[in-house]
C-alpha angles and dihedrals in degrees: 000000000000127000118248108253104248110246114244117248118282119208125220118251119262112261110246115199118273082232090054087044098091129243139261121232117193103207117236091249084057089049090042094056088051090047094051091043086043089051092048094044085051090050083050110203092300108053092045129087123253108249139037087267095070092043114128110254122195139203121198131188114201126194120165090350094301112123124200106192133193126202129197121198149156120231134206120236136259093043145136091241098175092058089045093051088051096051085052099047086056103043087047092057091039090060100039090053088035082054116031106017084234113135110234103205089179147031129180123202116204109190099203098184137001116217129198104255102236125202122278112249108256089209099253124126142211105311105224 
């Protein structure tokens, strides 16, 4: 049996700046995808529409990590729809800064259609 060779000494790397590293850009589509998650997670499972079609979408716009974001939702009715804007408004910006460490100084809220919230199925079926 042979004895391992023993490895040269390795020196560490030279440590190079955090400010000459580099920086890492997230691109808007990324920030929009959290927006529009953000703005589902704030309606909670009542307040949303059934279906992909009546999903919140987002645009965002960046410029020197400041994110300025636009959602657009449906909504259903009877509902306080100022309080839920707002809800909206504040768990959108939560998860942006949570996320990307941007400030959102703002973020608009188009409600593009308002639907009749309808009963929830009780599970029952047709009685024969």
């Amino acid at each position: 049996m042979t004895a391992p060779r023993p490895q040269p000494a390795r020196s560490a790397p030279a440590r190079i700046p955090a400010a000459d590293r580099g920086a890492t850009r997230i691109a808007d589509r990324v920030i929009a995808r959290i927006a529009a998650r953000a703005a589902r997670e704030a309606l909670g499972p009542a307040a949303r529409p059934a279906g992909p079609a009546g999903a919140p979408h987002a645009t965002v716009t960046v410029h020197h990590d400041i994110a300025r974001v636009r959602i657009g939702l449906e909504l259903g009715y009877p509902a306080d729809i100022a309080a839920l804007c707002a809800a909206v408004r504040r768990h959108v910006a939560e998860r942006i800064e949570e996320c990307t460490e941007m400030a959102v100084p703002e973020v608009d809220i188009d409600v593009e259609r308002l639907h009749p919230v309808r009963a929830r199925p009780t599970g029952r079926g047709r009685v024969r």
